[in-house]
N, C-alpha and C positions, 0 to 999 in steps of 0.2 A: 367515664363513670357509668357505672346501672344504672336505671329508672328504676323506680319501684310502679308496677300496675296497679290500676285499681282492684279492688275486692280480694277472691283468691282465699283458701284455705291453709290450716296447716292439717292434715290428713298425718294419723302415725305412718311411715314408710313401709314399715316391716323391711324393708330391702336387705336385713343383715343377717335373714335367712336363705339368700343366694349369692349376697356380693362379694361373698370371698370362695364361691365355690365356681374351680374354675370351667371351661367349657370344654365340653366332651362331643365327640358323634356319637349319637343314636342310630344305632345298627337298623340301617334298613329293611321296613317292613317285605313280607311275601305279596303283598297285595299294596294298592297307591292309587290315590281318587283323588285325578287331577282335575279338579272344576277350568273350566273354559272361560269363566268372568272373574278374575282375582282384580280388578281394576275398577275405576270409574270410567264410565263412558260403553260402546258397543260390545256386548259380548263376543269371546273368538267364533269360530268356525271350526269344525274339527277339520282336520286336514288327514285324520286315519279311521280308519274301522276296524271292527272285531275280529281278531284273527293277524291282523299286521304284527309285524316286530318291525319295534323300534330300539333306537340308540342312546343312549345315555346321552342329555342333550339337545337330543331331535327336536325339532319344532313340530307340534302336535296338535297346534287351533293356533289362528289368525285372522285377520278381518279387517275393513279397514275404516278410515274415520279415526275416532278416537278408539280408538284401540292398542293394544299392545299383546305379542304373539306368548303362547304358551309352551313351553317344553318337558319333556318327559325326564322325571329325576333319575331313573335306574334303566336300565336294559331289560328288553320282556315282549311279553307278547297282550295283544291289546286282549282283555277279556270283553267288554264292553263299551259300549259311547250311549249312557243312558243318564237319564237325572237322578242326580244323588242328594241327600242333605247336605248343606253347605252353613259354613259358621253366620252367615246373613239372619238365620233362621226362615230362609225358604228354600226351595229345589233348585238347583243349576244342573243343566248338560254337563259331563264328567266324562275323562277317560278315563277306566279303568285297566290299568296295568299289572300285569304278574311278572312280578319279579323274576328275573333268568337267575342272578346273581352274578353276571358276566362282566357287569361293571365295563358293557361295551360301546365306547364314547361313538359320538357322531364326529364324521370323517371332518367335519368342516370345523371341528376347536382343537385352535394351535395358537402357542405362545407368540406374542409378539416382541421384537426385542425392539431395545430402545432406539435404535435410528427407524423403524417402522414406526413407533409410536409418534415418535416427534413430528416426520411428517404428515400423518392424518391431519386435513383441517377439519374445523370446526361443526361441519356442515358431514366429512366422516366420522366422525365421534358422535355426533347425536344418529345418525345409521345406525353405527353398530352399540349403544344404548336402547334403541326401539326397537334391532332385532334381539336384544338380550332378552327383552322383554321387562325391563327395573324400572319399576314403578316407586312410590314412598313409601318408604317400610316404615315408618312409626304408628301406621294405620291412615293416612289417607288414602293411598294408592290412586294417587295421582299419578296418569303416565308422565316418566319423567323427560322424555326428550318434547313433551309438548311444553313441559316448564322451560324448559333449557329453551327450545324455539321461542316462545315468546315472550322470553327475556330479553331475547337480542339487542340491544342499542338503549335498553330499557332501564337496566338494572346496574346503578353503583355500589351496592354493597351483598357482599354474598356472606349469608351466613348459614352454620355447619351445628344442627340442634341437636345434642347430643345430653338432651336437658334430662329425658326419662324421670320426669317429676309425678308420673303416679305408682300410688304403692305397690309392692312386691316384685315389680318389675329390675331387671339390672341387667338385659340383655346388653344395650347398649356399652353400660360402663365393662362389663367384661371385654366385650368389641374391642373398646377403645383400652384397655389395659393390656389386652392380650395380641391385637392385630394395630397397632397406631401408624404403622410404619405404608398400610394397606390404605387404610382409611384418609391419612393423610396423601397416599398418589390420588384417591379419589378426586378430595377435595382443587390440587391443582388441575385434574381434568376438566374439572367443572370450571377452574379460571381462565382457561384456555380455550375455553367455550362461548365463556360469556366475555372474554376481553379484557379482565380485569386482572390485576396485581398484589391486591390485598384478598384476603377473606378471615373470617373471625369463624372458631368454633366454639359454642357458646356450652358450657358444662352449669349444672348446679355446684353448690361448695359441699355436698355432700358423698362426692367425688375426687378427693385430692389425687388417690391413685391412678384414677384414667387422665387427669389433669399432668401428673408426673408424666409418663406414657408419651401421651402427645408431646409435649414439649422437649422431652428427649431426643426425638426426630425431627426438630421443627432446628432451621436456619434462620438467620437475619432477613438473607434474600430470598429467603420462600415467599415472604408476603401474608403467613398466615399467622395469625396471634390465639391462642386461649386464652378465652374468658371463664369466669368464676361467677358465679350469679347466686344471690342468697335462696335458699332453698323454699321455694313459694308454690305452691298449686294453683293453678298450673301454667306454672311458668316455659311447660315446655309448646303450648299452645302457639301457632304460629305470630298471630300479632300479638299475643304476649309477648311472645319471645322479642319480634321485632324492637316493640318499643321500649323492654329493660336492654336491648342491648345499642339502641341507636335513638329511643325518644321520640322516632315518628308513629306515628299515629293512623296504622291505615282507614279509609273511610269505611261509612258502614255498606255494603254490598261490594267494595273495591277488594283488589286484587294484593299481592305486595308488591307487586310491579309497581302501583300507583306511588307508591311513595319511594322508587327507585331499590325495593332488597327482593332478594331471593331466596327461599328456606331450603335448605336440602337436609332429609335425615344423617345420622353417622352412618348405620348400616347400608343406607344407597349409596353413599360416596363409596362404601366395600364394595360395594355391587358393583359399583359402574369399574373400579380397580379392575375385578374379576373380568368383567368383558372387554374391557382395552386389552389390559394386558396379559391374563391368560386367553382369552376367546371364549370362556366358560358362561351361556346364560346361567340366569336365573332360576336355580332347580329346587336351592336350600335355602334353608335362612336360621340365626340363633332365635332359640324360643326360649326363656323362661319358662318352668313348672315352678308355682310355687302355689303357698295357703296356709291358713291358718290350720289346717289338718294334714299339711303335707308330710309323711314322716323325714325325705330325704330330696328337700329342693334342690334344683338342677337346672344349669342353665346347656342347653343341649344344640348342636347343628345338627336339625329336625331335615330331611327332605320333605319337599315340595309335596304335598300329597299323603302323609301319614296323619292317620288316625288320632282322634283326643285320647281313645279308649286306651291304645298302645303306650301313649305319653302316662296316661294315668299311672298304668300298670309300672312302670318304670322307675316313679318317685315314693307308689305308697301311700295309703292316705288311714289317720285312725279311727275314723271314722265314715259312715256311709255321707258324701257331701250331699250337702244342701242346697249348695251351689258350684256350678263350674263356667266361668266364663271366659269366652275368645277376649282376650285381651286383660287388662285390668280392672279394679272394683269400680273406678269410679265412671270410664269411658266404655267399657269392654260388654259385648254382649253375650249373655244368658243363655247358655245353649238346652235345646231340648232333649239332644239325639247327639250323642259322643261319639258316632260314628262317622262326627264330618271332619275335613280334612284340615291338617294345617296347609293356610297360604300363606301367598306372600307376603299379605297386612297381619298374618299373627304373627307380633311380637313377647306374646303371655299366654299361657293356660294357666289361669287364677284358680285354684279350687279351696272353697270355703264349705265353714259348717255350720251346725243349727246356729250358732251363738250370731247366727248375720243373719236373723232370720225377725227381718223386721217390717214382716207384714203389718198394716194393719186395714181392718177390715171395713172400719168407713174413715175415713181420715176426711178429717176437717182443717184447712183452712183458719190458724187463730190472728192472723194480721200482725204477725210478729215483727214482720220487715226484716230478719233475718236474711233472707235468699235476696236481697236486694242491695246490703251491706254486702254478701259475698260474691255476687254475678259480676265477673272482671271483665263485662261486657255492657258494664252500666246499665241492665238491662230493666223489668222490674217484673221477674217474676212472677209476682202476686195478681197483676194483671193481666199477664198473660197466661195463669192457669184460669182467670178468671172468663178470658178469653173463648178458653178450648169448654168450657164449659155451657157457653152459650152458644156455640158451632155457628159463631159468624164469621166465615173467611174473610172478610174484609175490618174485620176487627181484629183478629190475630196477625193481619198485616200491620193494622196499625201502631200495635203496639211492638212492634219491629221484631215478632219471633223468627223470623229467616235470618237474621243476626245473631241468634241463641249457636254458641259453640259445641254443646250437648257434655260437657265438663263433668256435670252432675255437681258443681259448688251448692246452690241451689238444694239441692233433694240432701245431699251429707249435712247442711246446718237447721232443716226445716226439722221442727219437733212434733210438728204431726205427722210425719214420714208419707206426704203428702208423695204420689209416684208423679214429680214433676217431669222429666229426665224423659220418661215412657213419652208423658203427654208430649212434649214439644216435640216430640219425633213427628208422633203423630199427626200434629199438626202443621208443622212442614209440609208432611207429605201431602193432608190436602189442600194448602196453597198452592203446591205445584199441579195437582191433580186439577184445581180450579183453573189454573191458567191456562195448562191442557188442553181442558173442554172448552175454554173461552176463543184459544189460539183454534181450533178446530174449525172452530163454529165458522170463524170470517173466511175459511178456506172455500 
């Protein structure tokens, strides 16, 4: 059975201005600005400079710790290793590359056949996933072979989120309508990793076609089942998803290890398919273009390193937008400077127009208790904007906003378009920043 979550919106989708258009490549750009931090955790290292050629594939920045290596999309010659704008909305170390057009691979990716595949153990498969460089493509960009490590011994349930529950987006469901057969070798990599025999791909019911898809390719003895999940916001949230599809409950600062599952996106389980079994890292990924002013949405296999501005150009838009954001309306971040690049956490170029244009200019606060009925994180909003207001860090601890998932449930039901969403970012940041200076201090 589903669980139903607490809170949660219903958001219009719009998704039915991409989900039936199907996926195409985007002709790679002349130019490609590869940021060196597309992950959580230590930025790469460049491993080339101005003037190098490189390979289609190459490894291009690296580092170690929590990190995960970076590769060059096209073949070219390096133009620069300088800081660029980055969809974060700050500067990152970038390689930039000019396109040769020679589409000349790196010597070291080659097919694997199936009695190489079989015998990798477990401990070779998460190798060649960390040197792929595939981190979580739904936008956490967690590196993934630290998930898969510290899963080990840990995790009885593996689930496959293929939920894509915020609006405009439909990269995923194309994925999985158009590639299921890929996605699904993924997913048994990942059981063969973590030891286990079942796994669950968990879809919204807003999706019967990628739902069909998968289950076309799926056996009795595969171990994997689709699930159908009522279409809820955001349900594709990791312990959301957890607990409509298994009822546990992770705790608040724990991990999903703690209550024995494992999330992995659809397009990583494509990714990791890609590095078993062709050898191909991590170069592309499918992006959605969509908007309420898109003339001609599109859902595109973007390389690693092209441009918004290129993407724009491509779909059309009827007007000058008023918004464009990396990712989705409700999670996705605002960009300043459409020069930066797609990575490997964009899953969306959202571009919207004036009619989203719901500044206001002192917003107040009416005690609606709205954002508190919607926060699926039982959280209580109200006091925690109430929090960031009075800039006491040990009061916005209290009120548990390092739990806040950043959804934006919250800020889409609030009638004074209070900028909740913005604040708790920012508050985050200086709890961590507080802890920082405090962890220093005893040093």
């Amino acid at each position: 059975m589903a669980f139903s979550f607490f809170g949660g919106i219903h958001p219009a989708d719009h998704k039915q201005l991409s989900c039936d258009v199907p996926i195409r490549r985007f002709p790679e750009p002349d130019v490609l600005v590869v940021p060196l931090s597309q992950h959580i955790g230590a930025p790469c290292k460049p491993l080339v400079k101005k003037g190098d050629q490189v390979a289609k594939g190459q490894k291009i920045g690296d580092n170690t710790g929590l990190c995960v290596p970076v590769h060059s999309p096209v073949s070219g010659k390096v133009k620069a290793v300088e800081m660029r704008a980055h969809t974060s909305g700050t500067t990152m170390m970038s390689v930039v590359i000019e396109n040769d057009r020679q589409d000349t691979p790196d010597p070291q990716i080659r097919k694997r056949s199936p009695e190489e595949v079989a015998a990798l153990t477990p401990e070779d498969l998460i190798g060649l996933i960390r040197e792929a460089g595939i981190v979580g493509m739904g936008g956490a960009t967690f590196p993934t072979h630290v998930k898969l490590s510290s899963g080990l011994g840990k995790v009885d349930t593996i689930i496959i989120n293929a939920g894509e529950c915020e609006p405009y987006i439909t990269a995923d469901d194309r994925l999985c309508r158009e590639f299921p057969e890929a996605v699904i070798a993924g997913v048994k990599i990942v059981m063969k990793i973590l030891g286990l025999s079942t796994a669950c791909i968990a879809l919204e019911d807003n999706k019967p076609q990628a739902a069909r898809a998968l289950r076309a390719f799926l056996a009795p003895e595969d171990g994997i089942t689709v699930r159908t999940l009522p279409s809820r916001y955001p349900q594709g949230a990791e312990k959301q998803l957890i607990y409509a599809v298994t009822g546990r409950q992770v705790p608040s600062g724990g991990l999903p290890a703690a209550v024995g599952c494992a999330v992995f996106n659809a397009a990583t389980c494509k990714a990791i398919h890609d590095a078993v079994w062709e050898g191909v890292p991590l170069i592309e990924r499918i992006v959605t273009v969509s908007g309420n002013i898109v003339m001609a949405p599109k859902n595109l296999i973007v390389p690693i390193g092209t441009s918004f501005n290129d993407l724009l150009e491509a779909v059309g838009h009827s007007e000058n937008p008023y918004k464009v954001i990396s990712g989705g309306p409700m999670m996705g971040v605002t960009q300043y400077d459409l020069s930066v690049p797609t990575t490997k956490g964009t899953n969306a170029v959202t571009i919207l127009g004036h009619k989203h244009q719901y500044l206001v200019e002192h917003p107040q606060c009416i005690r609606c208790g709205r954002c508190i009925d919607a926060c699926p994180m039982k959280l209580m909003p109200v006091l925690m904007y109430k929090s960031l207001q009075s800039g006491d860090v040990e009061n916005m601890k209290s009120v548990h906003m390092m739990d806040c998932i950043e959804c934006g449930c919250c800020a889409y039901t609030c009638p004074a378009c209070l900028p909740l969403v913005l604040g708790f970012r920012s508050g985050k940041q200086r709890i961590r920043d507080h802890a920082a200076a405090a962890a220093s201090k005893k040093l």
